[in-house]
N, C-alpha and C positions, 0 to 999 in steps of 0.2 A: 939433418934436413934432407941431405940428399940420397940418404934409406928409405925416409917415409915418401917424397917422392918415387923412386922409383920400386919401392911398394906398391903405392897408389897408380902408379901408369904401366905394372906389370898386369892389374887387376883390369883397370878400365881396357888395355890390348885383348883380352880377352874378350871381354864386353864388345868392343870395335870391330871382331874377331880376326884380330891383328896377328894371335897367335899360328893360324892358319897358313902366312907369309912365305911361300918357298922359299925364301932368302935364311928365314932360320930353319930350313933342313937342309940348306948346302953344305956339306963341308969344306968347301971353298971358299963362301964367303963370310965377311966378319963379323956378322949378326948369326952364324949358327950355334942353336942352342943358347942361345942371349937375350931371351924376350925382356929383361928388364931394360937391356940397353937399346935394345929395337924401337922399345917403347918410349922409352927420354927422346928416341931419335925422328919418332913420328907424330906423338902427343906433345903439346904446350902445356906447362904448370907455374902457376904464376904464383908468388906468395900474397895472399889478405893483406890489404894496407891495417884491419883493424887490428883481426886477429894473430895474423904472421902464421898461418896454418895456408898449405899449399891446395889449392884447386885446379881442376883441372881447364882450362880455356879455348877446346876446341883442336882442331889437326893441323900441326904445322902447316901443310899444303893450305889448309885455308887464310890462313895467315899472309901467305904469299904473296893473294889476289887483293 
């Protein structure tokens, strides 16, 4: 489960164009060269009560508010 998640939110960061992030061309910091893990860290994926297939639910940040 947590491949095709972070399959699916390495894809949509792109989409977001999340992959763009200075933080993953740092080499100082822990997200360089880690867009999948960038991606868990700033997209929400919640699993289908029907299905139990992962979607994606918007950017954490929004979640916050």
């Amino acid at each position: 489960m947590k491949a095709s998640v972070e399959s699916k939110a390495a894809e949509r960061a792109k989409y977001e164009e999340l992959h763009k992030n200075p933080r993953l061309s740092d080499p100082k910091d822990h997200y360089f060269n880690k867009l999948g893990e960038f991606a868990l860290f700033k997209l929400s994926y919640y699993q289908c009560y029907k299905c139990k297939n992962p979607y994606f639910g918007g950017m954490v940040d929004c979640g916050d508010a």
